[in-house]
N, C-alpha and C positions, 0 to 999 in steps of 0.2 A: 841461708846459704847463698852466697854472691857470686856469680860463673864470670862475672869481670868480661862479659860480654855486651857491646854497645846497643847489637843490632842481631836479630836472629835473620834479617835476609840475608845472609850469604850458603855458600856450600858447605855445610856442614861437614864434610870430610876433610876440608881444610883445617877445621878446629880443631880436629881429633876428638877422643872416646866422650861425651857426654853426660856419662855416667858410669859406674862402676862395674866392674867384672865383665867386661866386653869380652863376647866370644865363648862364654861360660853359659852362655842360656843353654845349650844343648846338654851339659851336661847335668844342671839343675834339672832339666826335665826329665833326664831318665833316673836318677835318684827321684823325683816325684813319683814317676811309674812306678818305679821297684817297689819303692817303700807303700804307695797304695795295693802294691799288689800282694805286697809280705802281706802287710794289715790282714786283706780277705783272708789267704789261706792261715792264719794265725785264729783269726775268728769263724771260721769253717771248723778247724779241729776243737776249737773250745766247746762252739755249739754241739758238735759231734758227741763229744766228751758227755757235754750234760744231761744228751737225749738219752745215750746209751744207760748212764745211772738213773733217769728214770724210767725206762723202759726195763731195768731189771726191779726199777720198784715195784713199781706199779703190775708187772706181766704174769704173780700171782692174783690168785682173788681175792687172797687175806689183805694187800697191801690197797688193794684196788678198794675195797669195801672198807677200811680204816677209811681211806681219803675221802669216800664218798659218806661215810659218817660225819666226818667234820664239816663238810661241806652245807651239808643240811642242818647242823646245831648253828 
């Protein structure tokens, strides 16, 4: 990539934009935030999800004492 530039000492705002999407950082950052923040509560309710199915597995003692049988063979 060639920017057809001689000399980088001058004033850069003379040149104009440098690179692409100027002015758009702000808004890639809060799509960053959101979407990492989706992420967590998306994987809060999955973990949620699978503690719940095995806390009704396991919360008898027949199911409790199956696992603990396998455990030990």
């Amino acid at each position: 990539m060639n920017a057809n530039i001689e000399s980088w000492n001058v004033d850069l705002t003379s040149i104009g934009p440098i690179y692409p999407f100027v002015g758009s950082e702000l808004f890639f950052t809060y799509c960053g935030v959101l979407s990492w923040l989706l992420w967590h509560v998306i994987q809060a309710r999955a973990e949620g999800k699978e503690l719940a199915e095995r806390q009704a597995k396991y919360s008898n003692s027949e199911g409790l004492n199956s696992a603990l049988d396998r455990e030990q063979t």
